[in-house]
DORO-121605 format. One record per residue (C-alpha): residue number from 1; residue in one letter; chain; x, y, z. Coordinates in nm, 4 decimals, m for minus. Example, Ala and Ser with C-alpha at 12.3 -4.5 7.8 and 13.67 -1.06 7.14 Angstrom:
2
1; A; A; 1.2300; m0.4500; 0.7800;
2; S; A; 1.3670; m0.1060; 0.7140;
END
This chain:
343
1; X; A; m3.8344; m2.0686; 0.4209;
2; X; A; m3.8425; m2.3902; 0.6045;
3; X; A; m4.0780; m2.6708; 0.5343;
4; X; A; m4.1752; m2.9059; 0.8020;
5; X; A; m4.3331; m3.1696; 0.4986;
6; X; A; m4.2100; m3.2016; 0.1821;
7; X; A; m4.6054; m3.2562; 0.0647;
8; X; A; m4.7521; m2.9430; 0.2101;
9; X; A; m4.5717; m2.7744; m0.0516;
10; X; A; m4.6766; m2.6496; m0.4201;
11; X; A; m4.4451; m2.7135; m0.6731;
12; X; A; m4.3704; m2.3700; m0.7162;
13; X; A; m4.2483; m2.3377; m0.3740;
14; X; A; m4.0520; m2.6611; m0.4188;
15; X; A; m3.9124; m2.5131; m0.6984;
16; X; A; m3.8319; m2.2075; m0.5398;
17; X; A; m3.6804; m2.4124; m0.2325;
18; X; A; m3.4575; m2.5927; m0.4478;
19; X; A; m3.3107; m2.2357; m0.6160;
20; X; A; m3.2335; m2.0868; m0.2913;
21; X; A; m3.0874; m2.4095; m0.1602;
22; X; A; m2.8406; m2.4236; m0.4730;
23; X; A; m2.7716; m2.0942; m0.4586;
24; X; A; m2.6901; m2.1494; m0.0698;
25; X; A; m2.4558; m2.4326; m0.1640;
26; X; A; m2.2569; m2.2406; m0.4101;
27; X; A; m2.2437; m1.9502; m0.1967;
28; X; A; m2.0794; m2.1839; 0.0756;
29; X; A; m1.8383; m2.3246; m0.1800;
30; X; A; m1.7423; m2.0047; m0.3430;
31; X; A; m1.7001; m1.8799; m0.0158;
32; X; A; m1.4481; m2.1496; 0.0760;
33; X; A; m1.2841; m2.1074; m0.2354;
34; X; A; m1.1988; m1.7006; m0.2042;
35; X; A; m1.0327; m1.7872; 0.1416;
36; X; A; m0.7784; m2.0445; m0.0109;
37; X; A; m0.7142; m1.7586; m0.3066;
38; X; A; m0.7097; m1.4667; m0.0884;
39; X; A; m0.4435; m1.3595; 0.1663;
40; X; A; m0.5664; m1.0296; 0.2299;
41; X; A; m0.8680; m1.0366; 0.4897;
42; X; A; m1.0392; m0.7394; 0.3350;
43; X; A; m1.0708; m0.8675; m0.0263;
44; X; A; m1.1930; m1.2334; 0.1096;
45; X; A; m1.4037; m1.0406; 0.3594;
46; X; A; m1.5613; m0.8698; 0.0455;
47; X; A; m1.5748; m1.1282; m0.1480;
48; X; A; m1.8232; m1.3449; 0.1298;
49; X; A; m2.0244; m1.0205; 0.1836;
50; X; A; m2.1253; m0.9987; m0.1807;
51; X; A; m2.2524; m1.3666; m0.1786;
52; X; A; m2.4635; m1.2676; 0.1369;
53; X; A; m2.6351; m0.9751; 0.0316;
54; X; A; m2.7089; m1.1641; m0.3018;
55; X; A; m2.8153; m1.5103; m0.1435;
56; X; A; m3.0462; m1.2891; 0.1392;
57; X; A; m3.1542; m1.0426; m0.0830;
58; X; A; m3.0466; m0.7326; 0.1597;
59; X; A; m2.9343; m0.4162; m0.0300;
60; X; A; m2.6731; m0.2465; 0.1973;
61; X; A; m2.4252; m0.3343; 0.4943;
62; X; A; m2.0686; m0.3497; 0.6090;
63; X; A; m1.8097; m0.5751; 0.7539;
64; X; A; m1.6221; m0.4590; 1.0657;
65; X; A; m1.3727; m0.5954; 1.3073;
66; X; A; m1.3557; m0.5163; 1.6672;
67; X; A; m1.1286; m0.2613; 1.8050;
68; X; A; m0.7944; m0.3942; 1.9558;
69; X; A; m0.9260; m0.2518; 2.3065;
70; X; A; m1.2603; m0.4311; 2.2326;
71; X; A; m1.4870; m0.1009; 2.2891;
72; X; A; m1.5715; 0.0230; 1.8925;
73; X; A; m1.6300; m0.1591; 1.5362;
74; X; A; m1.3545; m0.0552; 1.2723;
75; X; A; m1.5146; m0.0436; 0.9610;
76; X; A; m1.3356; m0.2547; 0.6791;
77; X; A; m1.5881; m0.1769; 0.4083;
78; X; A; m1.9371; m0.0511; 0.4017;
79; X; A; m2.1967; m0.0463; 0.1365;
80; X; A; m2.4841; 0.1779; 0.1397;
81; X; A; m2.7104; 0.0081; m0.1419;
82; X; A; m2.7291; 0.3662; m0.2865;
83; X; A; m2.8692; 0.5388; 0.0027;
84; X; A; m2.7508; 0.8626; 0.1373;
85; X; A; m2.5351; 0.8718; 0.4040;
86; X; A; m2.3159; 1.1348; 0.5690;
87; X; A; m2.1392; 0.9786; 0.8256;
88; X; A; m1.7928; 0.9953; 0.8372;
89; X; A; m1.6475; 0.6144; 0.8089;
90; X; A; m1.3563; 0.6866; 0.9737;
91; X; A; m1.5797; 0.8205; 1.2851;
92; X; A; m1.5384; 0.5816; 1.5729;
93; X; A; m1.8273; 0.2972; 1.6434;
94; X; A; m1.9291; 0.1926; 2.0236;
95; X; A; m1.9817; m0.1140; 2.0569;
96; X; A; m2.3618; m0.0839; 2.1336;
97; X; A; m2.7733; m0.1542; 2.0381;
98; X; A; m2.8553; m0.4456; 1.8421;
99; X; A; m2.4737; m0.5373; 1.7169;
100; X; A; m2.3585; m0.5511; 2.1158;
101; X; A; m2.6207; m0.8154; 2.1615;
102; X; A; m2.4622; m0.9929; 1.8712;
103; X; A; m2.1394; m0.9599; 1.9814;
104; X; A; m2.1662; m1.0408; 2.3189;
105; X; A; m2.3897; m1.3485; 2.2477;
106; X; A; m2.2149; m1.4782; 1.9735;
107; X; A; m2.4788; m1.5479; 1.7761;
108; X; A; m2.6691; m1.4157; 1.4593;
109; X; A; m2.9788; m1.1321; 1.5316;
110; X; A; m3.2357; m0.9521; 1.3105;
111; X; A; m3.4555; m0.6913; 1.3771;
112; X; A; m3.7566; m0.6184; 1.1083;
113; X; A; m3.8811; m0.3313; 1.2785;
114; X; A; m3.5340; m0.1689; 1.3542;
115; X; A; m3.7066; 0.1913; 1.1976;
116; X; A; m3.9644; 0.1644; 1.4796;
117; X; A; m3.7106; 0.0670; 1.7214;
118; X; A; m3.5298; 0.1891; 1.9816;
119; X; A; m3.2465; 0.0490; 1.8692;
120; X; A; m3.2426; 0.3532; 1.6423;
121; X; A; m3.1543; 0.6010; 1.9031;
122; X; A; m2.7875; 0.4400; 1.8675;
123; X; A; m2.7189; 0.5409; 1.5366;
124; X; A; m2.5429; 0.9023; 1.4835;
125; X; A; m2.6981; 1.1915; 1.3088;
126; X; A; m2.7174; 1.1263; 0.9177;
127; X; A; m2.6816; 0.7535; 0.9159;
128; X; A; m2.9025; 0.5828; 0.5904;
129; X; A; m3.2510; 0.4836; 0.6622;
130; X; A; m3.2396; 0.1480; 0.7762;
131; X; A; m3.5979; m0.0546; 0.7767;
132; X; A; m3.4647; m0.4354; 0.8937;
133; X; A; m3.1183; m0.4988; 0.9956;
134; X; A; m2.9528; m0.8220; 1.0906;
135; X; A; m2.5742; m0.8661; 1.2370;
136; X; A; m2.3538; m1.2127; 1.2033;
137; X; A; m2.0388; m1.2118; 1.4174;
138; X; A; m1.7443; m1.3692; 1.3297;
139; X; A; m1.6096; m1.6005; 1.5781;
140; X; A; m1.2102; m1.7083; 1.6621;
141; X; A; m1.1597; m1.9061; 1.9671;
142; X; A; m1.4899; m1.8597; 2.1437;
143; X; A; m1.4759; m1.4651; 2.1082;
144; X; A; m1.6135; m1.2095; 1.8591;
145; X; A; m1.3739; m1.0424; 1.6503;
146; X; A; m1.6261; m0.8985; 1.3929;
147; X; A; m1.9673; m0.8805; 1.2616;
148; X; A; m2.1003; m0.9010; 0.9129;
149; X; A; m2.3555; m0.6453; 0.9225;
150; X; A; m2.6887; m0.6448; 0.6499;
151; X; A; m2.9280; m0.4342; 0.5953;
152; X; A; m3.2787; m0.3164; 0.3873;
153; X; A; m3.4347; m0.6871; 0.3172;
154; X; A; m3.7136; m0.6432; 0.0830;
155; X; A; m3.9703; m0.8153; 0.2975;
156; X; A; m3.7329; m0.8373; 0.5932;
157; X; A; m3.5349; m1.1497; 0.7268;
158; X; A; m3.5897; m1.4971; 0.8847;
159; X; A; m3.3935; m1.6948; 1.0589;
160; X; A; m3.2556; m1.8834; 0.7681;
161; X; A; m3.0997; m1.5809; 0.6446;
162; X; A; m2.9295; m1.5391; 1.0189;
163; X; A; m2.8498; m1.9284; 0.9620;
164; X; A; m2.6857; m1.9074; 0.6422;
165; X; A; m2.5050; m1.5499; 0.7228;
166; X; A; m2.3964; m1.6987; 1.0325;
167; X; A; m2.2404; m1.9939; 0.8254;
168; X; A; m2.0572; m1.8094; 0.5679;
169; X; A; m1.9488; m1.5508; 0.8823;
170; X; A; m1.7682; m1.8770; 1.0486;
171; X; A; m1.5717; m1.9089; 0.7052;
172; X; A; m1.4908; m1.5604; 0.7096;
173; X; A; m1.3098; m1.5827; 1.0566;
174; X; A; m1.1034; m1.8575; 0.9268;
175; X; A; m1.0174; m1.6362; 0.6621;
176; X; A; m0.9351; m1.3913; 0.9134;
177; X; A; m0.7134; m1.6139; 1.1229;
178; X; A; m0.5663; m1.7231; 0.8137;
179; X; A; m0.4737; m1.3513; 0.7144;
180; X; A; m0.3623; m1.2587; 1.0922;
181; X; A; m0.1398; m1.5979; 1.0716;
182; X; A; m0.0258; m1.4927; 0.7495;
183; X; A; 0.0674; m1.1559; 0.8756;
184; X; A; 0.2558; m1.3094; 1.1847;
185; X; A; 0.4384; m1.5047; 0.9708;
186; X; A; 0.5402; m1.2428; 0.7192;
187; X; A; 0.6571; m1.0122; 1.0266;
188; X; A; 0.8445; m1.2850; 1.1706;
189; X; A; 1.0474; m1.3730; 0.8550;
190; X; A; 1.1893; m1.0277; 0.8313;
191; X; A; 1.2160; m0.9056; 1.1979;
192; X; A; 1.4054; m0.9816; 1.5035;
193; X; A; 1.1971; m1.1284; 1.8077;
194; X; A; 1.4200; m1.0234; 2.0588;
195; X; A; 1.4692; m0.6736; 1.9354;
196; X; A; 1.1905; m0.5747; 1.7249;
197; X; A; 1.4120; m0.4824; 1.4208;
198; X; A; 1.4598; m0.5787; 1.0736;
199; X; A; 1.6646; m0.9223; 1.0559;
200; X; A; 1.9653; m1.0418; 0.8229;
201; X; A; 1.6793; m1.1958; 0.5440;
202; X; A; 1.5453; m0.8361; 0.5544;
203; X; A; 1.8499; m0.6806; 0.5073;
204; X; A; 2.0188; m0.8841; 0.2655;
205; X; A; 1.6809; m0.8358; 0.0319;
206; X; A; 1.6981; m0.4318; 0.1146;
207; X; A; 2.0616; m0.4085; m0.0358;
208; X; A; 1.9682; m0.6064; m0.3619;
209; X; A; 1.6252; m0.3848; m0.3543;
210; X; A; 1.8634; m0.0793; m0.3442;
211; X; A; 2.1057; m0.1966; m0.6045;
212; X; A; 2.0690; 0.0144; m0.9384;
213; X; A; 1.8261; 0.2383; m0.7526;
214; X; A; 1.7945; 0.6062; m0.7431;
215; X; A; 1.8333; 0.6177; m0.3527;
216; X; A; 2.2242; 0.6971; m0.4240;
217; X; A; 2.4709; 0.8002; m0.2361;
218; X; A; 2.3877; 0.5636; m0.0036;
219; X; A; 2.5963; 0.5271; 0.3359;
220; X; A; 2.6152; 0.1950; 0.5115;
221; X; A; 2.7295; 0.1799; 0.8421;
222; X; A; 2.8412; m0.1564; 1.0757;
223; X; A; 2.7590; m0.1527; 1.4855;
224; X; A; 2.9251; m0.4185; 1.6657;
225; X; A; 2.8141; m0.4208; 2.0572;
226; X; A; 3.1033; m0.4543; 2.2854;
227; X; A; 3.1226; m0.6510; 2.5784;
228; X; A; 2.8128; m0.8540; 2.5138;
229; X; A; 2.9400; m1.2066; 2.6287;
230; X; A; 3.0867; m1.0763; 2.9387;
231; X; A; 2.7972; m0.9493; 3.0338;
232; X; A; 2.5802; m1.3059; 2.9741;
233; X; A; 2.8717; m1.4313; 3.1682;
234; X; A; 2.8759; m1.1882; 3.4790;
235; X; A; 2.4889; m1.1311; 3.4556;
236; X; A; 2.2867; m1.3941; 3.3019;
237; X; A; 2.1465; m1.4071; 2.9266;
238; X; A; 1.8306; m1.1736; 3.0512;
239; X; A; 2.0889; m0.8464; 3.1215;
240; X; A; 2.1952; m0.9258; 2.7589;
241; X; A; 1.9202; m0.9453; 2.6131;
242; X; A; 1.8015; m0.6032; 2.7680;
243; X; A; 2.1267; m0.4742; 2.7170;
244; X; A; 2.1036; m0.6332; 2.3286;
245; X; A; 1.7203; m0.4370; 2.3320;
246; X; A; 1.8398; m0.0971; 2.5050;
247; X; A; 2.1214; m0.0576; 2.1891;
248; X; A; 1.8314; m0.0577; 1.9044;
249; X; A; 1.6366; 0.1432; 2.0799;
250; X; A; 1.9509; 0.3898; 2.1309;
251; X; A; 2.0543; 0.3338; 1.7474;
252; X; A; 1.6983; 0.3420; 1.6182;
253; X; A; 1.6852; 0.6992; 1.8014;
254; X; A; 1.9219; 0.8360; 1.6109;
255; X; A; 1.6930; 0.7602; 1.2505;
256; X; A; 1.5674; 0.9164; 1.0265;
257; X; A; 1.2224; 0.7606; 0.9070;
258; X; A; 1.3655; 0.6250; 0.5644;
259; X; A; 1.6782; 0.4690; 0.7258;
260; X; A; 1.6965; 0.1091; 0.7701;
261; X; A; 1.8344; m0.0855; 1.0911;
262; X; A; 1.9220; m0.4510; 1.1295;
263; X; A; 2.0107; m0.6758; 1.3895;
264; X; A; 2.2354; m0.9338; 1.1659;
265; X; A; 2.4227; m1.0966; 1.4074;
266; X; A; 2.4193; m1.1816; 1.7753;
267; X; A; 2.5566; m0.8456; 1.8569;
268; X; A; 2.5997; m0.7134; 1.5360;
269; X; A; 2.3736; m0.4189; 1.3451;
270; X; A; 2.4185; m0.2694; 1.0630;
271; X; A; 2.2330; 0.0484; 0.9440;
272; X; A; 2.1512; 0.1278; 0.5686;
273; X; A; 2.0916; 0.5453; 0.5041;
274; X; A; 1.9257; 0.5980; 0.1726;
275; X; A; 2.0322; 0.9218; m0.0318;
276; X; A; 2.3280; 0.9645; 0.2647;
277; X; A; 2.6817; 1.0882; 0.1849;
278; X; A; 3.0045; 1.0736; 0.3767;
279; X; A; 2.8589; 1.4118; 0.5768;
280; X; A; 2.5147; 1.3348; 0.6448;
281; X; A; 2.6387; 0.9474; 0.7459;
282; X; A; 2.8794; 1.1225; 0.9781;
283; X; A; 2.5756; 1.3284; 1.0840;
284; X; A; 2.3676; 0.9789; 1.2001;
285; X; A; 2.7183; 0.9005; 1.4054;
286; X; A; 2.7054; 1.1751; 1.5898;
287; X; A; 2.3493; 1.1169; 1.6653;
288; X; A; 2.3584; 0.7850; 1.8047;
289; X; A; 2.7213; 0.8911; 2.0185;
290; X; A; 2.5512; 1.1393; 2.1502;
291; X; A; 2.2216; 0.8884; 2.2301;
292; X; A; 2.5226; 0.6819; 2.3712;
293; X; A; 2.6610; 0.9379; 2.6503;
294; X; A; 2.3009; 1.0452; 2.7239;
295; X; A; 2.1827; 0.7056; 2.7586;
296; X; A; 2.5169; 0.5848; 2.9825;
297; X; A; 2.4834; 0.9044; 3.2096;
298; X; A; 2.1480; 0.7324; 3.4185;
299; X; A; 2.2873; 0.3498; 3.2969;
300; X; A; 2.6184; 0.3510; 3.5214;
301; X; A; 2.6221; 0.0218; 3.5940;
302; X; A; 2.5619; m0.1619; 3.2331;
303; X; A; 2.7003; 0.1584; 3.0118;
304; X; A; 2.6268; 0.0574; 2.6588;
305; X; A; 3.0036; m0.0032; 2.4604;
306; X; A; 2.9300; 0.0183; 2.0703;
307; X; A; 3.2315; 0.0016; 1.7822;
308; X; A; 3.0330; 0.1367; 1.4564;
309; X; A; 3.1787; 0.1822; 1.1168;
310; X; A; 3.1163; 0.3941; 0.8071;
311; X; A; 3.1203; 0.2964; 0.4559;
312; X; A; 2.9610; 0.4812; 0.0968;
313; X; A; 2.8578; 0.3841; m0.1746;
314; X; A; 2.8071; 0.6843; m0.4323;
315; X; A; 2.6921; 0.5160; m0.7493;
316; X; A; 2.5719; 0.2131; m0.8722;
317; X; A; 2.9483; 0.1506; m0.9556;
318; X; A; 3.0577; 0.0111; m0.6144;
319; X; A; 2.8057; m0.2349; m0.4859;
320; X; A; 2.5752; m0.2224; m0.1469;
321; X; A; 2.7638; m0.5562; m0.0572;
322; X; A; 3.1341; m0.4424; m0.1001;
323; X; A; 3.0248; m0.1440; 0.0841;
324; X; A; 2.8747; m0.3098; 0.3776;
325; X; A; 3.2003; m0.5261; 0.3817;
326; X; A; 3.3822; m0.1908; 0.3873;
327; X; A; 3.2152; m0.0667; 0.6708;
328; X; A; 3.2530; m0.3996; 0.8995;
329; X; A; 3.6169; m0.3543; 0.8491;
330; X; A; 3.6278; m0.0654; 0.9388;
331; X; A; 3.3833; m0.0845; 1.2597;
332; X; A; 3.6460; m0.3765; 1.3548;
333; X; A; 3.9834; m0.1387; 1.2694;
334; X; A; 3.7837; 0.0775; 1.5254;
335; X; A; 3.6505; m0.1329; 1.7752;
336; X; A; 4.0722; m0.2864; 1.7966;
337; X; A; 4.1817; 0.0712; 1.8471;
338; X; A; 3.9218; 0.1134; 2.1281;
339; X; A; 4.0387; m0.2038; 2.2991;
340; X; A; 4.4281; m0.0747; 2.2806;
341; X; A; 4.3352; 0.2396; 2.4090;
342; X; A; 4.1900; 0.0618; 2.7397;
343; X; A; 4.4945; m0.1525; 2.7962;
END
């Protein structure tokens, strides 16, 4: 509760003031703490929920982000308090009733009367019993991402419980933005921008990874792009890089789902084949000639030109590196037979 004078107060409502106002504080500051511990938004997200329900005193709830095309929740956790409930969590959520209003507002609502409501009409067919609700959204740059969702207040809610909610929802959007940056950052360190695919740091890690592994015979093979500086030349840097894009999609075609493809070098790839032997690799190369002709039969004027080499490694006996070295020379034995054959 709020007091508007300090001495129109017992001292057992002081005393009860000052209990909820601790317990507020350390809420806040425990709050803070789980998003400098926690890189996963779902654990910190869990984490702040708990200290709501127990500084509010509301039994059951959820947290939920909003869709990517901005039209349903997507449940990230959701706690009943014990009460029945049938519906399927994985069951899509319009954005719609009392939680639109606090999404597209931006700010905190409650409803003690939600039973009575006709906000009730929303809810699908064996939903929990919910008697007061109240919704928190959590903000990033001016726009809702998420709510933090309460429920089943013994004695329903007040505003300070939409105050304080709302407070520890602005931390979790910053641990939000924290995991999406963290995320971002994690993709970028082991992908290609231009491309899409795995980079050199990803690769290099995947071959040590593999080492001593049980994913033998595995087949490496080298793809070296020709023709990709006369074509920046003649045509500008944007025809290669859509030339550079149009190869890994060609080469990623030709994949099985446990295969691995890099771009390690301006115009170089290399692709690693798990539990592949000299057959099956051979296999892959006919694969991704065959994407090749296909792919050049509607491309006439920018055919794609690609030397590739093919290198295995049986056992644990010849390493991943040797093997990849293996296969570059002999993508580049290849790739000088090609260019003698043109002459």
């Amino acid at each position: 509760m709020y007091f508007e004078r300090i001495d129109n107060i017992s001292k057992q409502e002081l005393a009860a003031e000052l209990k909820l106002v601790i317990a507020e504080y350390k809420a806040l500051i425990e709050s803070a703490r789980t998003i400098l511990i926690q890189q996963e938004f779902k654990d910190a997200a869990k984490e702040i929920f708990s200290l709501c329900k127990k500084v509010t005193g509301a039994t059951s709830g959820y947290v939920a982000l909003l869709s990517p095309d901005g039209s349903e929740n997507e449940v990230l956790f959701l706690d009943s308090g014990g009460l029945k409930c049938t519906v399927d969590e994985n069951l899509p959520m319009p954005i719609r009733g009392l939680r639109e209003t606090a999404y597209r507002s931006h700010k905190g609502v409650y409803d003690n009367s939600f039973a009575d409501s006709h906000w009730m009409e929303f809810l699908p067919e064996g939903h929990m019993r919910l008697d007061n609700v109240m919704f928190a959204p959590l903000i990033i740059d001016q726009q809702t991402e998420g709510l933090i969702g309460l429920a089943n207040k013994k004695g329903g809610f007040i505003q300070r419980d939409v105050d304080f909610v709302s407070n520890l929802g602005e931390i979790a959007a910053i641990a939000l933005r924290n995991s999406r940056n963290l995320e971002s950052v994690q993709y970028l360190s082991f992908h290609d921008q231009l491309t899409g695919l795995y980079n050199r740091h990803y690769f290099v890690n995947e071959i040590k990874r593999l080492e001593g592994s049980r994913e033998y015979p595995i087949t490496i093979v080298s793809a070296d792009m020709d023709g990709l500086k006369k074509i920046n030349d003649t045509f500008g840097h944007g025809a290669g890089d859509l030339y550079l894009q149009n190869c890994a999609l060609v080469l990623k075609e030709a994949l099985r789902g446990s295969d691995i493809l890099a771009r390690v070098g301006g115009d170089e790839f290399v692709l690693v084949l798990p539990r592949t032997d000299q057959v099956a690799g051979e296999g892959i190369l006919e694969r991704i000639n065959l994407n090749i002709e296909n792919y050049n039969k509607t491309h006439k004027k920018l055919p794609l030109r690609i030397s590739v080499g093919l290198a295995v490694s049986e056992n644990s006996t010849k390493s991943l590196e040797e093997t990849y070295h293996e296969a570059d020379r002999v993508m580049y034995n290849n790739k000088f037979q090609r260019k003698k054959s043109r002459i």
